[in-house]
C-alpha angles and dihedrals in degrees: 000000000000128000113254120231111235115211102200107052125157093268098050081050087049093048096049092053098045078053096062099036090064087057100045091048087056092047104241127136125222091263089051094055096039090056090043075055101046081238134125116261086253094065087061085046110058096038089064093046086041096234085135126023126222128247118223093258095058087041091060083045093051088043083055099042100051089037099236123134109256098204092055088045098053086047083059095051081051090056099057095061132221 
């Protein structure tokens, strides 16, 4: 039988809350970032409660919105193993 894929693994938990820790600690709420993104409140939403995953282009739009370097967040995300 094949493996199954699980979608929410340590590290997708890990990235989504190094995600909303980088908005918090720049003080925006979801809405704020959703309209910096052109998206409805619920896109914020179910990123960060990982009913949907990014792609890395959102990603590189969120990194923007939220004003974080992508590249030092995803070295975090390294550090924290499989």
């Amino acid at each position: 039988m094949p493996h199954k894929k699980q979608i929410h693994t340590d590290r997708h938990r890990a990235f989504r809350a190094l995600l909303v820790a980088e908005r918090r600690a720049k003080g925006f709420t979801q809405t704020e970032i959703a309209r910096r993104l052109g998206k409805p409140p619920s896109y914020v939403a179910k990123y960060e409660l990982g009913e949907r995953r990014l792609d890395v282009l959102e990603f590189l739009d969120l990194s923007e919105a939220i004003g974080f370097d992508a590249s030092a967040l995803l070295e975090k995300l390294g550090k924290t193993g499989r």
